[in-house]
gemmi code that builds the backbone of each chain (N, CA, C; Angstrom):
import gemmi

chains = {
    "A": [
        ("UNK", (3.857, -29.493, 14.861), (2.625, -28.934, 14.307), (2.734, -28.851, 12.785)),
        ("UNK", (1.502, -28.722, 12.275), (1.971, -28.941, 10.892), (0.787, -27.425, 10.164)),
        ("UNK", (1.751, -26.515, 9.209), (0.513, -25.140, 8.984), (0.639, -25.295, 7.823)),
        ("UNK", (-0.301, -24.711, 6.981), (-0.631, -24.565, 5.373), (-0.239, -22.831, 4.946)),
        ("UNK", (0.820, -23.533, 3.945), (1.551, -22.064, 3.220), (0.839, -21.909, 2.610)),
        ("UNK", (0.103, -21.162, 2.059), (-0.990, -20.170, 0.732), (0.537, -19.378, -0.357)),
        ("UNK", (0.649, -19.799, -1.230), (1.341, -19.256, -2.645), (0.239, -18.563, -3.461)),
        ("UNK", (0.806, -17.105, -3.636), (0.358, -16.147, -5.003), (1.009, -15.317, -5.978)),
        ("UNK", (0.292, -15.237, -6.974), (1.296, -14.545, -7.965), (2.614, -15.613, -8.578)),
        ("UNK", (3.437, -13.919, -8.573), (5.137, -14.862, -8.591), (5.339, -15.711, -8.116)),
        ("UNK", (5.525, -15.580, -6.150), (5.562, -16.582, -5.339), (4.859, -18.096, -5.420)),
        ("UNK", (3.661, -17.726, -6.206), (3.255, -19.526, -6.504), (4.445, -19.889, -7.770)),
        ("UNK", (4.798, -19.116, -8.759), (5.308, -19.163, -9.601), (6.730, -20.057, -8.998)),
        ("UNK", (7.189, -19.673, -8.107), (8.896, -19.785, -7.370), (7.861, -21.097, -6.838)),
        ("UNK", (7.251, -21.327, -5.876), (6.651, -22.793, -5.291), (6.636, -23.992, -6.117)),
        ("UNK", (6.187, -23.681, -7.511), (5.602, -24.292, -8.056), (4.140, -25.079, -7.649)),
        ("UNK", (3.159, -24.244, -6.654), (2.578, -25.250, -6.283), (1.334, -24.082, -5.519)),
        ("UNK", (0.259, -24.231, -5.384), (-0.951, -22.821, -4.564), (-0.678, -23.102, -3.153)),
        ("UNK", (-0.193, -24.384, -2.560), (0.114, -24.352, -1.185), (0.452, -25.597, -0.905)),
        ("UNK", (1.659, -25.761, 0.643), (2.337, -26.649, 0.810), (2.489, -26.717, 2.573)),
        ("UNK", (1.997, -28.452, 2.643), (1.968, -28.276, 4.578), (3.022, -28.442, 4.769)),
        ("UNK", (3.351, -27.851, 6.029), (5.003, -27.566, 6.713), (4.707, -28.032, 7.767)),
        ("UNK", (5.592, -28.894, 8.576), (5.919, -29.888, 9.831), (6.598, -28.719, 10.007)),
        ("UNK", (6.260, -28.357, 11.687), (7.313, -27.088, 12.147), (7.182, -27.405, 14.255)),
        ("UNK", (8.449, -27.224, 14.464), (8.300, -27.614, 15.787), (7.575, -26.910, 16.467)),
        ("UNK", (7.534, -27.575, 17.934), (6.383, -26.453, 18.605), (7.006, -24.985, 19.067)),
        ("UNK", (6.376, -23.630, 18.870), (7.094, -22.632, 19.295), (7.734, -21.996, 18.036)),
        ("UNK", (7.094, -22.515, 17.175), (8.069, -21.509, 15.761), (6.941, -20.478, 15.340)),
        ("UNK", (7.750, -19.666, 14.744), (7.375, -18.533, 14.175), (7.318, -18.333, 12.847)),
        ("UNK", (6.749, -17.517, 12.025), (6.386, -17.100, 10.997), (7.881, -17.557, 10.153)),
        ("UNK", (9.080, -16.604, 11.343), (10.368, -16.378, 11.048), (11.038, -17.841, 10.645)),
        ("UNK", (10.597, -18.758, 11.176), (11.294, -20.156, 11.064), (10.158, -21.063, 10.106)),
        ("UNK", (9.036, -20.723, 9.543), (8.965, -21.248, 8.402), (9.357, -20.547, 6.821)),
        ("UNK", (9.311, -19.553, 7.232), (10.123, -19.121, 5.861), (11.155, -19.620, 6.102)),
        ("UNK", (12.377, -19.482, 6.983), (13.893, -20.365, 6.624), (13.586, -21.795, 6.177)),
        ("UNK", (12.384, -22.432, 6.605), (12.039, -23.543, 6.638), (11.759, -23.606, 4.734)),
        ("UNK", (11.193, -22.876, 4.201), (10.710, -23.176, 2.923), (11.717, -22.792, 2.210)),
        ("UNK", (12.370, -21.436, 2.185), (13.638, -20.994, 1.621), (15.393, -22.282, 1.759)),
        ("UNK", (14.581, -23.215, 2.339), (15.737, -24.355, 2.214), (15.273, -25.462, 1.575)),
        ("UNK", (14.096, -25.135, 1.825), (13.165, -26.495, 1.551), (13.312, -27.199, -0.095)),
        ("UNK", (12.619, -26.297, -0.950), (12.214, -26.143, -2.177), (13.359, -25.552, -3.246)),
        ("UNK", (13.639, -25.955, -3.965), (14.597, -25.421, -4.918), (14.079, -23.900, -5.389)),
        ("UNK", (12.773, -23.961, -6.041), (11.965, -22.803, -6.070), (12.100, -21.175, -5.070)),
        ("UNK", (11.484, -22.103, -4.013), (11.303, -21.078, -2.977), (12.449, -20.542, -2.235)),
        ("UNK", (14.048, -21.092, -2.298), (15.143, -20.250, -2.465), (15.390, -18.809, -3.009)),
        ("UNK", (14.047, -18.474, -3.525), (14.193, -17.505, -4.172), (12.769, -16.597, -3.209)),
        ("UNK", (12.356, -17.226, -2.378), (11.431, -16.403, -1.798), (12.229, -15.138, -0.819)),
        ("UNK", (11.799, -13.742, -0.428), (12.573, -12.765, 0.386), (12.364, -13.523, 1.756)),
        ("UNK", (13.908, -12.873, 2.097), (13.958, -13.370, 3.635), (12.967, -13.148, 4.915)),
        ("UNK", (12.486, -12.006, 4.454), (11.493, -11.172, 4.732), (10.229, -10.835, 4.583)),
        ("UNK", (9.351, -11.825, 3.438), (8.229, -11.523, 2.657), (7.324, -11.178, 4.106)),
        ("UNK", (6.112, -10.438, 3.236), (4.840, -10.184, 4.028), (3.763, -11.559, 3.768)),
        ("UNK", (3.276, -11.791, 5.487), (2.899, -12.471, 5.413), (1.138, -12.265, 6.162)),
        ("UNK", (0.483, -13.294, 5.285), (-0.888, -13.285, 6.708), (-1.145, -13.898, 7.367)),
        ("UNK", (-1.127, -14.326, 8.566), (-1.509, -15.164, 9.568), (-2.882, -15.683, 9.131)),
        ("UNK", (-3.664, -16.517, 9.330), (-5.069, -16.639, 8.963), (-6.186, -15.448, 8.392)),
        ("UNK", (-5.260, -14.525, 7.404), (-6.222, -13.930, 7.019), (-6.088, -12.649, 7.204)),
        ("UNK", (-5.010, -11.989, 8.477), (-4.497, -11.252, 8.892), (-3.474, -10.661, 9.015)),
        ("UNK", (-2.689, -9.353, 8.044), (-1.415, -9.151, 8.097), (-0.418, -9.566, 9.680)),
        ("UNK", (0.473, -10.103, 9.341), (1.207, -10.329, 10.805), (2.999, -10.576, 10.350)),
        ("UNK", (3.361, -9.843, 11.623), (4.705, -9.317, 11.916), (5.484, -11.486, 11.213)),
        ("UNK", (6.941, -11.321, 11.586), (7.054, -12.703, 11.242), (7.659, -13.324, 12.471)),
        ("UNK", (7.351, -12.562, 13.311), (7.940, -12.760, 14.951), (6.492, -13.224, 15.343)),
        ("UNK", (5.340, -13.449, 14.715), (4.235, -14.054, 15.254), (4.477, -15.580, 15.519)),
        ("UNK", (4.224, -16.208, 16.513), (3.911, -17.469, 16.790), (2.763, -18.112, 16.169)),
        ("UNK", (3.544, -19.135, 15.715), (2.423, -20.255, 14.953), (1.958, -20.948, 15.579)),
        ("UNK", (0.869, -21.936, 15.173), (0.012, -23.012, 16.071), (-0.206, -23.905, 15.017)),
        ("UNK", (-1.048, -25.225, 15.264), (-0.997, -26.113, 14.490), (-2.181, -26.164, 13.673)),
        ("UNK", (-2.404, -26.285, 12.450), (-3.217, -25.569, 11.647), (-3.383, -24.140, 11.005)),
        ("UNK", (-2.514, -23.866, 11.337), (-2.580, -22.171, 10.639), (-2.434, -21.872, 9.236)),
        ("UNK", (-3.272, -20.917, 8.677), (-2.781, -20.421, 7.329), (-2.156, -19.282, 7.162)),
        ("UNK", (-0.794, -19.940, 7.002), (-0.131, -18.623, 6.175), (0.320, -18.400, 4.775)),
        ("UNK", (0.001, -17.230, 4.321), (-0.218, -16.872, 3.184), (0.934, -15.921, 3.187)),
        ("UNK", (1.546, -16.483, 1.950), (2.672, -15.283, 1.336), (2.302, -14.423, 0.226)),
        ("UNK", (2.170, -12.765, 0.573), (1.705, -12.176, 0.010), (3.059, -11.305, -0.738)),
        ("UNK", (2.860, -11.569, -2.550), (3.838, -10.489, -2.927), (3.099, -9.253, -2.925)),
        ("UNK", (3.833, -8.122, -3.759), (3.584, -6.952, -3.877), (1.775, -6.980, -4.298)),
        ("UNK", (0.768, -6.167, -3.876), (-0.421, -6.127, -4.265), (-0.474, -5.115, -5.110)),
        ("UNK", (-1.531, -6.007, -6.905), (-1.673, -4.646, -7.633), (-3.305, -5.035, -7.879)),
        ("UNK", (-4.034, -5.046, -6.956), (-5.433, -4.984, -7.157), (-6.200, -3.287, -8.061)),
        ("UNK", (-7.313, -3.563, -8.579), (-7.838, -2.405, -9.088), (-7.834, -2.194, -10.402)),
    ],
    "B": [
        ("UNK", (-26.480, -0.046, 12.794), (-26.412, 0.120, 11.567), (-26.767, -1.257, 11.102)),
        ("UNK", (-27.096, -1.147, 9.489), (-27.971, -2.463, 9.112), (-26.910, -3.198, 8.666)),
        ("UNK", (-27.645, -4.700, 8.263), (-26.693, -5.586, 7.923), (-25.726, -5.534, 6.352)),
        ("UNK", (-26.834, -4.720, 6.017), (-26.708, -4.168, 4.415), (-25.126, -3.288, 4.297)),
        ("UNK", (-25.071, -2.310, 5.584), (-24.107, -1.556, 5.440), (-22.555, -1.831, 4.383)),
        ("UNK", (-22.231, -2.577, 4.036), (-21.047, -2.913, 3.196), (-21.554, -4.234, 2.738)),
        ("UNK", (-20.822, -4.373, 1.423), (-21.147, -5.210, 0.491), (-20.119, -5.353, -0.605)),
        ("UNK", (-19.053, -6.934, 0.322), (-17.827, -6.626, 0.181), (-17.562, -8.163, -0.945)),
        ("UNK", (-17.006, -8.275, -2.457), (-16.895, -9.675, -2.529), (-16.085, -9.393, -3.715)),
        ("UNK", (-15.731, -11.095, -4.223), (-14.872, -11.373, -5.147), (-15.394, -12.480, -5.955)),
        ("UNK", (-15.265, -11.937, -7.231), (-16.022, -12.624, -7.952), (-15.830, -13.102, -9.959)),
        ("UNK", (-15.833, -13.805, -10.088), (-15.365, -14.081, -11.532), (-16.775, -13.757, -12.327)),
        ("UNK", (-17.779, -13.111, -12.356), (-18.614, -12.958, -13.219), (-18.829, -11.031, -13.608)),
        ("UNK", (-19.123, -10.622, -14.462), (-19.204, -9.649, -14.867), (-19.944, -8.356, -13.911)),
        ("UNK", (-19.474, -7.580, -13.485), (-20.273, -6.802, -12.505), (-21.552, -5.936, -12.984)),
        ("UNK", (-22.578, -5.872, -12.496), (-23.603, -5.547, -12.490), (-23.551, -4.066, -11.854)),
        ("UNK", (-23.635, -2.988, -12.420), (-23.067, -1.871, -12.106), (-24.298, -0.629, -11.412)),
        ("UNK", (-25.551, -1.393, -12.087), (-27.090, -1.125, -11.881), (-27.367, -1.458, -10.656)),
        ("UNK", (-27.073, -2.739, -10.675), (-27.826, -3.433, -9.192), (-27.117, -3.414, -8.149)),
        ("UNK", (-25.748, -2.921, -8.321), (-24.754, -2.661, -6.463), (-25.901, -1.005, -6.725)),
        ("UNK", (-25.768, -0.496, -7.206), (-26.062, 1.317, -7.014), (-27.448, 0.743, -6.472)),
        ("UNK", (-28.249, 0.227, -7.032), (-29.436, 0.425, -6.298), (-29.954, -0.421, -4.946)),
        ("UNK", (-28.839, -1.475, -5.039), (-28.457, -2.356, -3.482), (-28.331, -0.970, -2.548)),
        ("UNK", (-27.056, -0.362, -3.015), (-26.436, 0.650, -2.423), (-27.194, 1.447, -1.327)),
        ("UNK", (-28.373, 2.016, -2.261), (-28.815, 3.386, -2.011), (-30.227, 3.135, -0.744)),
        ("UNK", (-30.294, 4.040, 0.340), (-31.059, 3.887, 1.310), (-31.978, 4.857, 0.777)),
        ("UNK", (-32.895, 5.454, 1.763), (-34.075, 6.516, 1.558), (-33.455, 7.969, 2.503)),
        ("UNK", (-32.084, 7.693, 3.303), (-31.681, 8.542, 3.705), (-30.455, 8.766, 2.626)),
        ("UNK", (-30.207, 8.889, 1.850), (-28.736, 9.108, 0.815), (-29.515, 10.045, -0.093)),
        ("UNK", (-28.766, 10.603, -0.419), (-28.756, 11.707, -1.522), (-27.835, 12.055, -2.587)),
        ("UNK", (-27.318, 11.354, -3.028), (-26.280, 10.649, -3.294), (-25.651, 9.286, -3.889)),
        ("UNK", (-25.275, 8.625, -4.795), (-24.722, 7.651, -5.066), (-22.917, 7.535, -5.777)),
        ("UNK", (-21.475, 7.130, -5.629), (-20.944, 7.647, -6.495), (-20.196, 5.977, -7.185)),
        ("UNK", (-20.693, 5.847, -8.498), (-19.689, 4.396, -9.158), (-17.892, 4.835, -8.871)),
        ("UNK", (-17.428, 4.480, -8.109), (-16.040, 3.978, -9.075), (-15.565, 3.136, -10.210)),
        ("UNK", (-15.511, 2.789, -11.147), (-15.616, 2.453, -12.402), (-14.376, 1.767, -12.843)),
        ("UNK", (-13.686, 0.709, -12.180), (-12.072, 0.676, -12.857), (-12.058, -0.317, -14.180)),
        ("UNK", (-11.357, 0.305, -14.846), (-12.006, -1.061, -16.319), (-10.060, -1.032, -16.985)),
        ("UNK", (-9.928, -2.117, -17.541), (-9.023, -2.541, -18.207), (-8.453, -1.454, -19.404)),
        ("UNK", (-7.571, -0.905, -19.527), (-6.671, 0.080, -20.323), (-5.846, -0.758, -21.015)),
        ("UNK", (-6.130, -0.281, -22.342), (-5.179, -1.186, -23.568), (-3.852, -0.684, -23.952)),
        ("UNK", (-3.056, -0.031, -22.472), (-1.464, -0.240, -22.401), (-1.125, 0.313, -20.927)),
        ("UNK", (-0.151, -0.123, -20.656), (0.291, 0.197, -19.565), (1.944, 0.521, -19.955)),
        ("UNK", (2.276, 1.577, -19.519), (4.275, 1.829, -19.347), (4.884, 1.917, -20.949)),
        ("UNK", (3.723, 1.959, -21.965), (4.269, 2.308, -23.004), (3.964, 0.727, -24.108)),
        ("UNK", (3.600, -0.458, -22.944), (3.160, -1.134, -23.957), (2.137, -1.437, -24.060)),
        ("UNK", (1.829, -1.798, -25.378), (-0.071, -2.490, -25.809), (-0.308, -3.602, -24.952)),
        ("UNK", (-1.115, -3.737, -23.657), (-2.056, -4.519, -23.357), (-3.059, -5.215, -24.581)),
        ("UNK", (-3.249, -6.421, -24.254), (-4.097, -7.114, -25.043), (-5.419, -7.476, -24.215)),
        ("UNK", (-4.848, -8.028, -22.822), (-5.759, -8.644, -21.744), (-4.834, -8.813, -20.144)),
        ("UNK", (-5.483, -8.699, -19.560), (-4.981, -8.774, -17.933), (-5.776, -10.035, -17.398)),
        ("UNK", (-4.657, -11.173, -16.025), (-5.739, -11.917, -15.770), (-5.136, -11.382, -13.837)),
        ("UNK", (-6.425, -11.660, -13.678), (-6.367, -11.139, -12.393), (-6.335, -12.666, -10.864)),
        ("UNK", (-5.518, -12.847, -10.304), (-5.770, -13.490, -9.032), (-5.479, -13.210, -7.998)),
        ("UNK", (-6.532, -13.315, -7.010), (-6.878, -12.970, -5.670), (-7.020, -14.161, -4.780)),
        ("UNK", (-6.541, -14.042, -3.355), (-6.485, -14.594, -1.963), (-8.231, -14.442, -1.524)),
        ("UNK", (-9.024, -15.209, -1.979), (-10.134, -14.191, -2.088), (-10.957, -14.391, -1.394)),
        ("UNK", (-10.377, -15.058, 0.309), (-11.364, -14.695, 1.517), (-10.990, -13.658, 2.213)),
        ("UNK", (-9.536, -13.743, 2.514), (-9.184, -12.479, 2.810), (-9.125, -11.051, 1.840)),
        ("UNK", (-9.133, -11.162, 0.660), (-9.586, -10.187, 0.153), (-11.137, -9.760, 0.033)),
        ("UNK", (-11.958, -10.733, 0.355), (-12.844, -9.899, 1.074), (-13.406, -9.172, 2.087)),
        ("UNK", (-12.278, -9.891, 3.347), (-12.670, -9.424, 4.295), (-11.733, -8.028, 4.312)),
        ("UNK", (-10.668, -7.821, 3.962), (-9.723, -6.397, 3.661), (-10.635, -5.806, 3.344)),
        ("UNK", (-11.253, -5.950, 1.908), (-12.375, -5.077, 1.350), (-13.005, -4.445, 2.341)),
        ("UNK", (-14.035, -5.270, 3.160), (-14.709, -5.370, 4.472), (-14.430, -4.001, 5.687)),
        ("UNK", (-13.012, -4.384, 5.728), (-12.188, -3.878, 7.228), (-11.888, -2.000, 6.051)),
        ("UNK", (-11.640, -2.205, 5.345), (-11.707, -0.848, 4.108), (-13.275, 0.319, 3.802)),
        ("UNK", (-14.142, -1.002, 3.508), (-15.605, -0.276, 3.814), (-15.733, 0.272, 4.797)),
        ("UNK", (-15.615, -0.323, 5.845), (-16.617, 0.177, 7.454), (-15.302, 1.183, 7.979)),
        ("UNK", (-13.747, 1.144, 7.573), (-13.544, 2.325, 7.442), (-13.838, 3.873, 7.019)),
        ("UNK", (-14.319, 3.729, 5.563), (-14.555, 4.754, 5.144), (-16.114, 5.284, 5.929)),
        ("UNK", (-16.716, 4.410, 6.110), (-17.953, 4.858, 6.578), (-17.728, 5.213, 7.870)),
        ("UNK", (-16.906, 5.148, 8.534), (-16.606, 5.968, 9.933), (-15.972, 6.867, 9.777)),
        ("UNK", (-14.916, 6.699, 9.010), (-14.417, 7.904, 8.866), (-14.865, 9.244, 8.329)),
        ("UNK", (-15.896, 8.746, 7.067), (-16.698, 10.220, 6.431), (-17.918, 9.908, 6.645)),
        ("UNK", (-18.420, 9.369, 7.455), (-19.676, 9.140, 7.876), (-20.815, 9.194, 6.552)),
        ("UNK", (-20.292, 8.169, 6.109), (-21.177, 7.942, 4.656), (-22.248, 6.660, 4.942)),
        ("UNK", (-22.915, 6.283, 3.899), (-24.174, 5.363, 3.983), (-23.449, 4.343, 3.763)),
        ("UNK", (-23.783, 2.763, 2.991), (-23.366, 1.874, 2.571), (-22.198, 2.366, 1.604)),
        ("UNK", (-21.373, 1.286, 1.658), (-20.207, 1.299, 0.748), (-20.463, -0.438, 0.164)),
        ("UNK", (-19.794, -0.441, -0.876), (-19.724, -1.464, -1.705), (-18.678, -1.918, -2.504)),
        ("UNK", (-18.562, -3.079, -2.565), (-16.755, -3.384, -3.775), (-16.733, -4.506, -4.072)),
        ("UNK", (-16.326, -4.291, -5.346), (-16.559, -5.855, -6.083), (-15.288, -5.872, -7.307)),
        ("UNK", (-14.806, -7.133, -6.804), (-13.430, -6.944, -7.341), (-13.246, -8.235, -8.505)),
        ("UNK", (-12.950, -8.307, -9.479), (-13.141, -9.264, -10.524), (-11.403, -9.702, -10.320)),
        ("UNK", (-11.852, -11.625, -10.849), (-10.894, -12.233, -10.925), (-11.322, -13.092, -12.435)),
        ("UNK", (-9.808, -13.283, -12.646), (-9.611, -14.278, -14.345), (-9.211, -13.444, -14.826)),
        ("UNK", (-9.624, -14.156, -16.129), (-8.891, -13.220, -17.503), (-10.341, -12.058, -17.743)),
        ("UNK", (-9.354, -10.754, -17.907), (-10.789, -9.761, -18.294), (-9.913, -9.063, -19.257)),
        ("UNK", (-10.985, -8.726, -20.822), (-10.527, -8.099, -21.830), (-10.171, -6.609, -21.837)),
        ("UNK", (-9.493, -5.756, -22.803), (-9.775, -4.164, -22.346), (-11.126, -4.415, -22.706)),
        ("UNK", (-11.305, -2.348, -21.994), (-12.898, -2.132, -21.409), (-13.495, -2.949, -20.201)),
        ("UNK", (-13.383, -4.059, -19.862), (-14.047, -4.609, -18.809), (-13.540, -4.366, -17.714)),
        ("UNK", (-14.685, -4.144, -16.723), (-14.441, -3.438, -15.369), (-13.660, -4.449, -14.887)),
        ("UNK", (-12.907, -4.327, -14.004), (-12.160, -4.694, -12.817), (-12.741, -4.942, -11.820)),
        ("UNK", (-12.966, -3.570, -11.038), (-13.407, -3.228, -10.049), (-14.463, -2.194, -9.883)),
        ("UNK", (-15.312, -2.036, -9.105), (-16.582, -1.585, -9.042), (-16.391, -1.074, -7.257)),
        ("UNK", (-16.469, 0.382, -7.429), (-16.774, 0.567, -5.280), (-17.702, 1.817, -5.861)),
        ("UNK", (-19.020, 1.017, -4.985), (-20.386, 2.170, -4.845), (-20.110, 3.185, -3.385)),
        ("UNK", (-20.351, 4.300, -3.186), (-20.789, 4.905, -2.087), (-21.679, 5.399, -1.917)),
        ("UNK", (-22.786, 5.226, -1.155), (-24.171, 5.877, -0.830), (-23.951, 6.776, 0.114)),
        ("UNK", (-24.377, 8.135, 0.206), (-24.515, 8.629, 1.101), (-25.554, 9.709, 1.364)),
        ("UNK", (-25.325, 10.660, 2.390), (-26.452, 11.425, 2.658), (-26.070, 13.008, 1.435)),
        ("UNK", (-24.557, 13.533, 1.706), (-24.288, 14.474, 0.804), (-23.226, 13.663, -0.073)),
        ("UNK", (-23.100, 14.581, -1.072), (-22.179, 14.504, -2.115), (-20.290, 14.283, -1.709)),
        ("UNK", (-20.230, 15.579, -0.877), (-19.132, 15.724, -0.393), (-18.312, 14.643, -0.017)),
        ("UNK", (-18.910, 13.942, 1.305), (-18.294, 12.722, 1.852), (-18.403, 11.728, 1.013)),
        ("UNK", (-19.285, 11.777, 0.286), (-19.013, 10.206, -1.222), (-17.938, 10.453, -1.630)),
        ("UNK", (-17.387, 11.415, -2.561), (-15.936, 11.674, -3.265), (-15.372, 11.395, -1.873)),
        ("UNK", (-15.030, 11.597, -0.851), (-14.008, 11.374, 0.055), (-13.789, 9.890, -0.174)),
        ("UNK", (-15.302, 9.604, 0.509), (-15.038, 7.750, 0.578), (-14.750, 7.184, -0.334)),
        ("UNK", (-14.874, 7.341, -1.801), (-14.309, 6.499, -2.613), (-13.351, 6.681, -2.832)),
        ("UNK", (-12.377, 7.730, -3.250), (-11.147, 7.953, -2.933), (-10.878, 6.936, -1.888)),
        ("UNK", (-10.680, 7.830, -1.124), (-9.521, 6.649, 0.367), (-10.218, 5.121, 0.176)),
        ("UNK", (-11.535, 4.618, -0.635), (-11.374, 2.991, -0.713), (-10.508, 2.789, -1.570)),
        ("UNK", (-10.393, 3.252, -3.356), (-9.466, 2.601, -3.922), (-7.972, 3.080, -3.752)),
        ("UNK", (-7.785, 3.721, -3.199), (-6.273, 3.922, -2.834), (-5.842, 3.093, -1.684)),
        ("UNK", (-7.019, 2.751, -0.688), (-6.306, 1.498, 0.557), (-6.241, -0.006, -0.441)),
        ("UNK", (-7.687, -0.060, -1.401), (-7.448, -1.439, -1.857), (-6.285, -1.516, -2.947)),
        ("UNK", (-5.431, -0.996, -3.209), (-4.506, -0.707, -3.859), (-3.653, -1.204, -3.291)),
        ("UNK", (-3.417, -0.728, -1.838), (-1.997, -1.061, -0.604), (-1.803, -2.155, -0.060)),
        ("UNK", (-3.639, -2.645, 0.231), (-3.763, -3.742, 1.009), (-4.337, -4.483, 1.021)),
        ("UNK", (-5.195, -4.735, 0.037), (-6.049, -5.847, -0.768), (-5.040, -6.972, -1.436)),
        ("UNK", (-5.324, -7.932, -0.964), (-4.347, -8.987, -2.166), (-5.060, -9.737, -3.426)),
        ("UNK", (-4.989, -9.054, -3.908), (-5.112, -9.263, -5.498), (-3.850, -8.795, -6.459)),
        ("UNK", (-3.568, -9.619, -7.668), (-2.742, -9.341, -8.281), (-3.120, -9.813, -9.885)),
        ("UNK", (-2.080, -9.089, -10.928), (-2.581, -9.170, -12.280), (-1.147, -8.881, -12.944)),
        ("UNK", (-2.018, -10.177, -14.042), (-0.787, -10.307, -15.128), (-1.061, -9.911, -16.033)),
        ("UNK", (0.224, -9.066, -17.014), (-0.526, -8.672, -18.282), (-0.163, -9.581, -19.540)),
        ("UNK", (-1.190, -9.796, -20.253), (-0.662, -9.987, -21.615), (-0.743, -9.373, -22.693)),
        ("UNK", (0.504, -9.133, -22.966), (1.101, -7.671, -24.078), (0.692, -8.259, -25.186)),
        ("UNK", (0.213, -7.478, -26.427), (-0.126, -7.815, -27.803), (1.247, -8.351, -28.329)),
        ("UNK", (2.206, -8.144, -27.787), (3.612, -8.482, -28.372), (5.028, -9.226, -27.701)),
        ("UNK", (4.205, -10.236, -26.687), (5.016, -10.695, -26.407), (4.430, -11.369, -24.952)),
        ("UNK", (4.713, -12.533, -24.026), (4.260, -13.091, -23.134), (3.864, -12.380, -21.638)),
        ("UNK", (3.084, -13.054, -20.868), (2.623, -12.094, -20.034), (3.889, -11.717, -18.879)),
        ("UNK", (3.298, -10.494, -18.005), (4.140, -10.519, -16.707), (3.298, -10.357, -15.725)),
        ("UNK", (3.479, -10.457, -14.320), (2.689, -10.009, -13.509), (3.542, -8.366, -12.928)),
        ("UNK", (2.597, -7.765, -12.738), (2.225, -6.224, -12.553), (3.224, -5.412, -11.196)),
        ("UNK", (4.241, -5.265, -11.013), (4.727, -4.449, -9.833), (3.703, -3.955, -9.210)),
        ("UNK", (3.503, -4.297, -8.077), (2.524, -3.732, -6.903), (3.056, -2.618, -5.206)),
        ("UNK", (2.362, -2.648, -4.366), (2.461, -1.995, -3.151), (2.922, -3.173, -2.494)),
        ("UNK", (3.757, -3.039, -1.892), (4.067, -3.978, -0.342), (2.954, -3.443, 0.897)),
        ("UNK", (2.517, -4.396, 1.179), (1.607, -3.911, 2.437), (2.152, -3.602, 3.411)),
        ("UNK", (1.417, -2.601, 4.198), (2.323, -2.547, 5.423), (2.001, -3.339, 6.671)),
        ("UNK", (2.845, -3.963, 7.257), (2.612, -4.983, 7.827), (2.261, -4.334, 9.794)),
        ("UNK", (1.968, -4.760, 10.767), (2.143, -3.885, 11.976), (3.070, -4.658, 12.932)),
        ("UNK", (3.791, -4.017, 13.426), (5.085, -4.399, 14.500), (4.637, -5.293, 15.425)),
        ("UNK", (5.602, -6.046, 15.841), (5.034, -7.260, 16.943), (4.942, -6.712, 17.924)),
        ("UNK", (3.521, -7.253, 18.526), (3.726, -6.150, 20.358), (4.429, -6.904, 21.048)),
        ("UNK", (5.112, -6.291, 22.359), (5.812, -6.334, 22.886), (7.048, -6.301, 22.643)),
    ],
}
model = gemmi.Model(1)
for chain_id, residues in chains.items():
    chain = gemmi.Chain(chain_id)
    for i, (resn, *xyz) in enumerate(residues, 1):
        res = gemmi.Residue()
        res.name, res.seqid = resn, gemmi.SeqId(i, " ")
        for name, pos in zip(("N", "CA", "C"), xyz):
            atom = gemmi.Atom()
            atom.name, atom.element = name, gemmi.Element(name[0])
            atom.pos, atom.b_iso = gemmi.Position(*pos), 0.0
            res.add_atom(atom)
        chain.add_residue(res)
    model.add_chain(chain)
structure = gemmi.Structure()
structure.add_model(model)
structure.setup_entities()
């Protein structure tokens, strides 16, 4: 399956890039495209092991299951207002 | 409730501070309250020059959204409203803009309170500053809180 990472802030900063499609087998999780990008990218080595993420739009755990087409968005710290 | 009830967006043009209040306001409200957030020329001790602001900005509208029709259940207020600016904005220029209409006074101060303190936590928007004296940074923020996987 293949999902679209969303980069902001810093984190686009570390990407170098607003977003990047990821080939990910079937049955992966949130959890296995971050290892997936944190190896990937020279940059994104520097992303947390852990970041918060949104599923299409929707805060979600990183034990969520992906599907093919999904947007996930890596959200750093929010300073809206 | 009408379709009007919240009036949630993101937007790079200058906010109109007249026309959300009078969007806002029904014939049952008695009541209107601006939140007003505008650009401060320092932050932590240094001179701000300008802030540029970027936002995720479908889902930050719909957060906005899921934030409004909170407050309005929760303090049983009229329309709520929020309008959140993106780019470069100078000091003095608003930021952010959240109207509350309601029937009393009371529950307006509630609702606007608890909106800009959730869009604070859980809105994704973010801002960089640029210091009169030196290159920009982007802004230490809230980590959202995220909810546990079921099962």
């Amino acid at each position: 399956m293949t999902v679209r990472s969303l980069f902001f802030a810093f984190y686009r900063d570390l990407a170098g890039a607003d977003e990047l499609l990821v080939q990910l087998p079937a049955q992966a999780t949130v959890r296995d495209l971050v290892r997936e990008l944190r190896g990937a990218a020279a940059g994104l080595a520097a992303l947390p092991e852990t970041p918060v993420v949104a599923v299409n739009m929707t805060y979600a755990p990183l034990s969520t299951p992906l599907a093919d087409g999904d947007e996930v968005a890596f959200i750093p710290p929010v300073a809206g207002g | 409730m009408s379709v009007d009830a919240s009036l949630c967006r993101v937007t790079r043009d200058p906010i109109d501070a007249s026309a959300l209040l009078r969007e806002a306001v029904s014939p049952a409200d008695g009541a209107a309250l601006l939140f007003w957030g505008v650009v401060r020329n320092e932050n932590a001790g240094r001179a701000v020059a300008h802030l540029e602001y970027q936002a995720y900005a479908e889902m930050a509208e719909r957060e906005m959204a899921r934030i409004a029709e909170e407050a309005r259940e929760r303090f049983g207020t009229g329309a709520v409203s929020i309008v959140h600016r993106v780019g470069r904005l100078e000091v003095g220029e608003a930021s952010v803009a959240i109207v509350v209409a309601s029937p009393h006074r009371a529950e307006a101060y509630d609702a606007s309170r608890y909106v800009i303190e959730e869009l604070k936590r859980r809105v994704p928007v973010w801002k960089r500053e640029g210091y009169v004296d030196g290159p920009t940074e982007w802004v230490p923020g809230f980590t959202p809180a995220v909810p546990e996987a079921a099962g």
